[in-house]
VOGU-3710 file (C-alpha; in Angstrom, 3 decimals, decimal comma):
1> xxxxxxxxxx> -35,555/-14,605/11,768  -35,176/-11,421/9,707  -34,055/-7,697/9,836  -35,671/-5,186/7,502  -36,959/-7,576/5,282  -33,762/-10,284/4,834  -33,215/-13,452/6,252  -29,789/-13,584/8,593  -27,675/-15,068/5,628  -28,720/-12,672/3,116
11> xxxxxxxxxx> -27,916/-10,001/5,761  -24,376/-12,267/5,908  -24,130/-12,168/2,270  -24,649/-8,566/1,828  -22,435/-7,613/4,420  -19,543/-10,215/2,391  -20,520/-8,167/-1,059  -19,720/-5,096/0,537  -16,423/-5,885/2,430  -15,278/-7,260/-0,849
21> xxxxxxxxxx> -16,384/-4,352/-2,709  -14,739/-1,818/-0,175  -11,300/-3,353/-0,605  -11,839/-3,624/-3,969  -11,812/0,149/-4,409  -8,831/0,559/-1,729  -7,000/-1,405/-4,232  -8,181/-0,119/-7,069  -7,770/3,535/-5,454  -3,984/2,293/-4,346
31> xxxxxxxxxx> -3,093/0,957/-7,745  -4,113/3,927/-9,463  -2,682/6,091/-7,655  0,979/4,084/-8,008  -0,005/4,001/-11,759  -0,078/7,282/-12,137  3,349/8,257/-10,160  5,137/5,360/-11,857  5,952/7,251/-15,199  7,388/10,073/-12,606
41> xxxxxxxxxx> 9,685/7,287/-11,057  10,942/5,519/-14,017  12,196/8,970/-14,915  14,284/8,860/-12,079  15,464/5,861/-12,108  17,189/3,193/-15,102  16,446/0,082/-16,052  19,609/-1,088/-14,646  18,918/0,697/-11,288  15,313/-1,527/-11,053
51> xxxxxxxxxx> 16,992/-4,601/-12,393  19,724/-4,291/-9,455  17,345/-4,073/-6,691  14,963/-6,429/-8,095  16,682/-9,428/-7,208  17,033/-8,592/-3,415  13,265/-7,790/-3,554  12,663/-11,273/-5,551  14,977/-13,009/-3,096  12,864/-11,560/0,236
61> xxxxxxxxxx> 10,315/-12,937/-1,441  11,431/-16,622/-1,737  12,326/-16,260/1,860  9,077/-15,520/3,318  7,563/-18,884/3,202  9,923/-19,958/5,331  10,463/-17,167/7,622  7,361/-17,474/9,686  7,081/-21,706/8,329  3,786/-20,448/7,063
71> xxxxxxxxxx> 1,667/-20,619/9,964  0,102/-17,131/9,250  -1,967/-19,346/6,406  -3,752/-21,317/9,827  -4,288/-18,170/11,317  -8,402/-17,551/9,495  -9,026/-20,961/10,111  -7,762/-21,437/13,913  -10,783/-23,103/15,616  -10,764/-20,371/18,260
81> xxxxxxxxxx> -9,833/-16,941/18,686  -6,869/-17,327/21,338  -5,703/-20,389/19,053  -5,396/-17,799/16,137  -3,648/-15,191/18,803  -1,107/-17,808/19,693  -0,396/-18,304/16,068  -0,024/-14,884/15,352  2,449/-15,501/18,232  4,328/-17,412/17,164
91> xxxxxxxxxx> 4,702/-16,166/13,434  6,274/-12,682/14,573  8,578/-14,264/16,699  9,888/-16,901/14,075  9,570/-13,609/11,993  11,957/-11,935/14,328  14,186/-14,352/14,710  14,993/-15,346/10,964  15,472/-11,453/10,277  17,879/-11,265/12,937
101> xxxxxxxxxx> 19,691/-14,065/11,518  19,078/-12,332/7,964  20,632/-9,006/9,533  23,602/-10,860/10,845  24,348/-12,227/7,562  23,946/-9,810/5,648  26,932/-7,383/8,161  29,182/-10,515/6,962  28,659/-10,228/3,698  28,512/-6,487/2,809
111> xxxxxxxxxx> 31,321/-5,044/5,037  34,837/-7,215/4,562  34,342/-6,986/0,548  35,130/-3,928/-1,332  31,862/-3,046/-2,408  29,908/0,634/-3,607  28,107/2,155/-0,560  24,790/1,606/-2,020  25,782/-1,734/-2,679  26,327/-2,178/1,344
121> xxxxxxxxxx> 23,053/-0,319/2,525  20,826/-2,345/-0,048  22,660/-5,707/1,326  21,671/-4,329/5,212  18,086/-3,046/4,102  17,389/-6,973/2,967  16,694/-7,913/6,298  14,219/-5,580/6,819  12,488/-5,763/4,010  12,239/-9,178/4,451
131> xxxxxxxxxx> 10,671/-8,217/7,968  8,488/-6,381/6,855  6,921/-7,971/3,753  6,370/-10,999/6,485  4,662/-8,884/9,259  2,246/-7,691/6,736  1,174/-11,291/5,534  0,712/-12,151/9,021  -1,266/-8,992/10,013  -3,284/-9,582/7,104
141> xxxxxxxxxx> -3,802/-13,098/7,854  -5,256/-12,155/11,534  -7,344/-9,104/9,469  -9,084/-11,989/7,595  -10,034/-13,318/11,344  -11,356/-10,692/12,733  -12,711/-9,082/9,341  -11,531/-6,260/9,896  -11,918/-4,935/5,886  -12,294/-1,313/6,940
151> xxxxxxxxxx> -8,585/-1,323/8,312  -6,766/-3,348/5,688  -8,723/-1,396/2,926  -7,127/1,703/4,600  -3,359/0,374/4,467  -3,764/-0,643/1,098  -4,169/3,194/-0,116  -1,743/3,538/2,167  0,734/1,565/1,570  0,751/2,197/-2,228
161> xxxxxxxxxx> 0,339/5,831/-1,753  3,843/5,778/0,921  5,829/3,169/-1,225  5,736/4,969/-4,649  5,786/8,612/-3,161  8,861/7,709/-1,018  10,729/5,858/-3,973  10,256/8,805/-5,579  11,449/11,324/-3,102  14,268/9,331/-2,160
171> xxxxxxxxxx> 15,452/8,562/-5,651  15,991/13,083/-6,161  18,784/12,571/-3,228  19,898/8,905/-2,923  20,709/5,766/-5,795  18,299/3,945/-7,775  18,373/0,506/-6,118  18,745/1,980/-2,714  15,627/4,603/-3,462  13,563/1,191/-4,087
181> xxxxxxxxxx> 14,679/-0,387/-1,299  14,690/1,994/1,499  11,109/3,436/-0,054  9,374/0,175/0,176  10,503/-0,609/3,720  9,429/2,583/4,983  6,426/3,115/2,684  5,014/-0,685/4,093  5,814/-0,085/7,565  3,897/3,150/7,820
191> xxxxxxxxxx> 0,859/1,968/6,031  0,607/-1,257/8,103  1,255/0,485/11,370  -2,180/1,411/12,364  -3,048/-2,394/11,792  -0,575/-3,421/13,908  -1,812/-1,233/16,560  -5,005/-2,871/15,964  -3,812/-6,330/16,268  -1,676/-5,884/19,388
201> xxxxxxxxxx> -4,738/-4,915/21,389  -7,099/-7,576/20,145  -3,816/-9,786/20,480  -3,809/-9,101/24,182  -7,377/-9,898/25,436  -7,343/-13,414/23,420  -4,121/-14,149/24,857  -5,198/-13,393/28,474  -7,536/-15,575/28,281  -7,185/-19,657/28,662
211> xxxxxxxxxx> -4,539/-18,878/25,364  -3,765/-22,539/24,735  0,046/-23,415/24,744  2,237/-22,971/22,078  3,095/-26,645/21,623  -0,624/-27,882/21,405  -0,783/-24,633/18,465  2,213/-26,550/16,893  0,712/-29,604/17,063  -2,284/-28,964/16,124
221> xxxxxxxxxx> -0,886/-27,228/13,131  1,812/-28,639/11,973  0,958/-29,839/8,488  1,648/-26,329/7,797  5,378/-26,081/8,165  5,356/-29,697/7,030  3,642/-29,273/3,744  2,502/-25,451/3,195  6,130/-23,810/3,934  8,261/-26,201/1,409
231> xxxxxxxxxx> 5,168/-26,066/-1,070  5,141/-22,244/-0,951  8,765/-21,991/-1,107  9,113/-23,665/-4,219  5,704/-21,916/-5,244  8,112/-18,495/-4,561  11,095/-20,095/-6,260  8,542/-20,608/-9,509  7,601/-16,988/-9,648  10,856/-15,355/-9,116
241> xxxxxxxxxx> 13,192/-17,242/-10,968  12,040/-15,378/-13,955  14,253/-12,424/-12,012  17,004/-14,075/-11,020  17,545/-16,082/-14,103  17,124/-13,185/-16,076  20,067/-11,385/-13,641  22,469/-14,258/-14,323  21,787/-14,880/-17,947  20,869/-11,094/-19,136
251> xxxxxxxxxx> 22,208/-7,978/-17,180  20,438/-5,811/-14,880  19,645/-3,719/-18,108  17,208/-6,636/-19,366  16,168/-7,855/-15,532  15,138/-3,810/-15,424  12,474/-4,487/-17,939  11,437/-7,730/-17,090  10,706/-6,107/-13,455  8,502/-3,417/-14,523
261> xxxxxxxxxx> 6,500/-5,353/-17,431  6,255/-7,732/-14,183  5,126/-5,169/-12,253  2,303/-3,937/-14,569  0,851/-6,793/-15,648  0,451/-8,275/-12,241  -1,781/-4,928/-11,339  -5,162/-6,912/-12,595  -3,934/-10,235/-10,381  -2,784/-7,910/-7,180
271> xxxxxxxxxx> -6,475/-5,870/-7,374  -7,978/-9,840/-7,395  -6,161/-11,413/-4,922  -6,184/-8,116/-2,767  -10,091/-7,735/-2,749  -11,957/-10,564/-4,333  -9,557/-13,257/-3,280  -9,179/-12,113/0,497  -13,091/-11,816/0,879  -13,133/-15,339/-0,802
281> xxxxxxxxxx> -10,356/-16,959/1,578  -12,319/-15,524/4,695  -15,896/-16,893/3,867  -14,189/-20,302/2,666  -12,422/-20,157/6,068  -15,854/-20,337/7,587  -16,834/-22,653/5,337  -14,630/-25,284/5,961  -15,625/-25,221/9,688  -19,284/-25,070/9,581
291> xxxxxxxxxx> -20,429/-25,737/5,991  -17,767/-27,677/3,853  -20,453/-29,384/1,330  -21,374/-25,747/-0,028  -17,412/-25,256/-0,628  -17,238/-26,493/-4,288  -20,014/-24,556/-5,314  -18,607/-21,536/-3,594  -15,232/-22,179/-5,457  -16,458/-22,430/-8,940
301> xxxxxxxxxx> -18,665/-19,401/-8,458  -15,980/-17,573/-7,182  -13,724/-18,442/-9,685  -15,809/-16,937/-12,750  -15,438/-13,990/-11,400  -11,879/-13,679/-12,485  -12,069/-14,963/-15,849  -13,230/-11,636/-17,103  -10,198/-9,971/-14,997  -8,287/-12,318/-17,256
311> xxxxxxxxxx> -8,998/-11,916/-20,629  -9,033/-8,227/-20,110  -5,174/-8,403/-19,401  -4,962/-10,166/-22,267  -5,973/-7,353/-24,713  -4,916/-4,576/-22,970  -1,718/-6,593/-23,499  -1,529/-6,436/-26,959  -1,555/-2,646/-26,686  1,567/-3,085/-24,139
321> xxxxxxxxxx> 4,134/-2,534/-26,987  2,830/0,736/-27,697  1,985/2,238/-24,528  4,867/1,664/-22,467  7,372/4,116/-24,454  4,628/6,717/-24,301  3,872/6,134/-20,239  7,128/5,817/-19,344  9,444/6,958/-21,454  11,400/6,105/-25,088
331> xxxxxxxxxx> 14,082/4,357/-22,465  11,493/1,562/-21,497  10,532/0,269/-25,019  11,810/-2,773/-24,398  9,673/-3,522/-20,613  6,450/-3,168/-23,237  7,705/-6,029/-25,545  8,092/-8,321/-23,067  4,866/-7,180/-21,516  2,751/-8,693/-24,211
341> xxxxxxxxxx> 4,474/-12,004/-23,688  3,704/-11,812/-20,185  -0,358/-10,839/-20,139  -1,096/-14,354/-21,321  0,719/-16,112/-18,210  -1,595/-13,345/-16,716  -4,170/-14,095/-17,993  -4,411/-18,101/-17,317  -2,772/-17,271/-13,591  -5,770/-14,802/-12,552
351> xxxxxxxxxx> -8,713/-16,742/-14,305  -7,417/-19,946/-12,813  -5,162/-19,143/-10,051  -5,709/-16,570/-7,642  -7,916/-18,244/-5,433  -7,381/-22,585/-4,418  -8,512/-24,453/-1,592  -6,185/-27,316/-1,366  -4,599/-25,604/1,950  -7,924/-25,122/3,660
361> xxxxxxxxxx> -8,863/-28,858/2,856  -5,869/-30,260/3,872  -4,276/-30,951/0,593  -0,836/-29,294/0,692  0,480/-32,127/-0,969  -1,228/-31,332/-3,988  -0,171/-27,888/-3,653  3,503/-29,245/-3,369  3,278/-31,687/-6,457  1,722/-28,511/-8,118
371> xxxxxxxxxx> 4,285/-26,019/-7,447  7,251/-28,220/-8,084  5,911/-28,831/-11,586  5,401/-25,146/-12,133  8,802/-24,308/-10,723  10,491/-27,223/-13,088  8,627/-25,936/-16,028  9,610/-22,591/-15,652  13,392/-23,282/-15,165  13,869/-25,471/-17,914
381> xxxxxxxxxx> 11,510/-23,210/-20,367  13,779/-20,504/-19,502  17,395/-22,714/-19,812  16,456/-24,318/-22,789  15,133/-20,951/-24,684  18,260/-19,200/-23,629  20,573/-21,989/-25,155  18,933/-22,249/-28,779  18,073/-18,500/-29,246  20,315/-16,130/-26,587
391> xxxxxxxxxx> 17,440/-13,946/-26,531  15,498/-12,466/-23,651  12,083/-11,801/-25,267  12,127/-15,048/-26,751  12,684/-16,349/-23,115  10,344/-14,613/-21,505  7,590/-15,732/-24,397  8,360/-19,295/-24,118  8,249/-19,128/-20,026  4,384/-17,435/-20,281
401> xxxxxxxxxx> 3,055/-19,942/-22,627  4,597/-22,758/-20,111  3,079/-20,968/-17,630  -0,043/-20,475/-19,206  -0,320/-23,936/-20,045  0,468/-25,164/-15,927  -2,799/-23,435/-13,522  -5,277/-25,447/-15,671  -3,747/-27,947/-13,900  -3,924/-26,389/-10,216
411> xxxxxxxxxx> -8,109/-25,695/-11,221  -8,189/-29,560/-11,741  -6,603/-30,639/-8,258  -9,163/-28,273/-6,796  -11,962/-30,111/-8,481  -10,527/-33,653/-7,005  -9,955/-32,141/-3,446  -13,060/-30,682/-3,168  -14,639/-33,714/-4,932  -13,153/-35,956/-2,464
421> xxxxxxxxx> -14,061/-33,590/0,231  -17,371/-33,913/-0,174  -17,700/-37,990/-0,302  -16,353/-37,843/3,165  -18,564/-35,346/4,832  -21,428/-37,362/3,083  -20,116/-40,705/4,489  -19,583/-39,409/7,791  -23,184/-37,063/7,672
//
């Protein structure tokens, strides 16, 4: 059966393109418009005021893996509706609870030592940030459920619109590192709002109705604190110990650059994984449940898509050194050095790595074994480099080419799991 012309799936497929194409503009609307304010804001700010709060914002994220024990990640794939409400569930409230224990520890820590008032309010905002970052990975994992592109592709303008804007405003009256902070908590929690809203009422009518229990949902799903939370904790570890190595071994003066040469070349990957890769992880969601032989083919597909995202970070690059003094000022000649260094772990993490389905097949082993390697490499690439040349650019160039060199390997363990994947739907078909 047809309408106007096109058979149901091409009517599916169409309606796919477009959802991927509409949050690819609300990304690529979001990022430009941070793009453009970021020259305003690194005005405002030093490199020493980024590198100080860049560690507490690198630290958040290592914690979020294990914050909700990554059971947002089942959430597209639930087998039913109220199984994907009780998940949502029980995320926020192992969301809650870590950030109260967060908030707790953080009072200990900042008040009996004689630290700088900003040093106390960014040690109390942690906990909330951390909050917050994890409510929007779980409202964006339930977004991917119900499709709801239209919304999400809303509180991405949004939320890069509020974040920047409020850094900015705040950073005229308050300190550097607290400005970051305090404008990315607020900024994120206004432009996810309305999709919380959302979700609560959907939420409801799922849950009213034959809602399993929550220990069949964490039985049913328990490979994923098992196997998905360790494997993306030391996946989290792997990409911020660049940060907090750089902290340690450096200054926040050098960590300062390293964040926003971070922060610019990861533009290309965050406009991928925010449009491209979502619309990818939703249809191989459904895939996995009603059509797992046309996965791989999916996958590799899908994939070519972001070589070209790739090598275009690349080149632009190699113009890094040149046009970060001129964007953002004389002061941040150093973020464009290191910026060069850092578009070819770019460009081998988008092109190979933004999208995998060893979670949806089952294979978070894999992902473990993968991470850990990454997360070794990285650590010792950085040690070693450090030791025999006491250099930061140096480091940061032999850490990209290590990096570089590691997500051929993650495209590989795809090609087994999905390999393997199909012999057994073809022995059991």
């Amino acid at each position: 059966m047809g309408v106007g012309g096109f058979s149901v799936n091409e009517l599916a497929a169409r309606m796919r393109r477009s959802a991927s194409f509409r949050l690819l503009c609300a990304t690529l609307l979001g990022q430009a418009i941070a793009a453009l304010l970021t020259p305003v804001l690194t005005r405002l700010v030093t490199p020493a005021d980024l590198g100080a709060f860049s560690p507490f914002l690198s630290a958040a994220g290592i914690l979020l893996p294990v914050m909700s024990l990554r059971y947002e990640w089942a959430i597209p794939i639930a087998r039913t509706d109220s199984d994907a409400a009780r998940l949502v569930q029980i995320s926020v409230g192992l969301l809650v609870g870590f950030s109260l224990v967060l908030l707790v520890l953080a009072g200990i820590t900042a008040f009996p030592t004689e630290r700088a008032p900003a040093n106390v309010s960014l040690i109390l905002l942690f906990a909330p940030m951390a909050f917050v970052m994890g409510a929007v990975q779980v409202l964006s994992g339930w977004v991917l459920r119900v499709s709801a592109f239209d919304a999400l592709a809303k509180a991405r303008v949004s939320n890069a619109t509020l974040v920047i804007s409020g850094q900015i405003l705040l950073a005229l009256a308050l300190p550097g590192p607290l400005a970051l902070a305090l404008g990315l908590v607020l900024g994120q929690a206004l432009a996810f709002l309305p999709i919380c809203l959302l979700a609560r009422r959907q939420l409801r009518s799922h849950l009213a109705i034959s809602a399993p229990s929550v220990t069949d949902v964490l039985r049913e799903h328990r490979r994923f604190p098992q196997f998905s939370a360790p494997s993306s904790l030391i996946n989290s570890i792997g990409v911020e110990t660049p940060i907090l190595l750089s902290i340690l071994l450096l200054g926040p003066a050098f960590t300062g650059h390293l964040a926003l040469a971070l922060r610019i070349v990861a533009i290309p990957g965050v406009l991928a994984a925010g449009s491209l890769a979502q619309t990818f992880y939703a249809e191989a969601a459904r895939q996995v449940r009603e059509e797992p032989m046309r996965l791989r083919s999916f996958y590799r597909r899908s994939l070519l898509r972001f070589v070209p995202i790739g090598l275009a970070v690349l080149l632009i690059g190699l113009l890094c050194p040149w046009l970060f003094p001129l964007v953002f000022g004389a002061e941040w000649a150093l973020a464009g050095q290191i910026a060069l260094w850092l578009s070819v772990a770019a460009c081998s993490s988008i092109s190979l790595g933004t999208i995998s389905c060893l979670e949806y097949l089952g294979r978070q082993g894999l992902n473990l074994f993968w991470n850990t390697g990454r997360l070794l490499a990285v650590v010792v690439s950085m040690l070693v480099t450090y030791q025999l040349t006491n250099d930061g650019v140096w480091m940061v160039a032999v850490l990209s080419v290590t990096s570089a060199a590691w997500y051929p390997v993650l495209y590989l363990l795809n090609e087994f799991a999905l390999s393997r994947a199909n012999k057994v739907e073809t022995i059991e078909g």
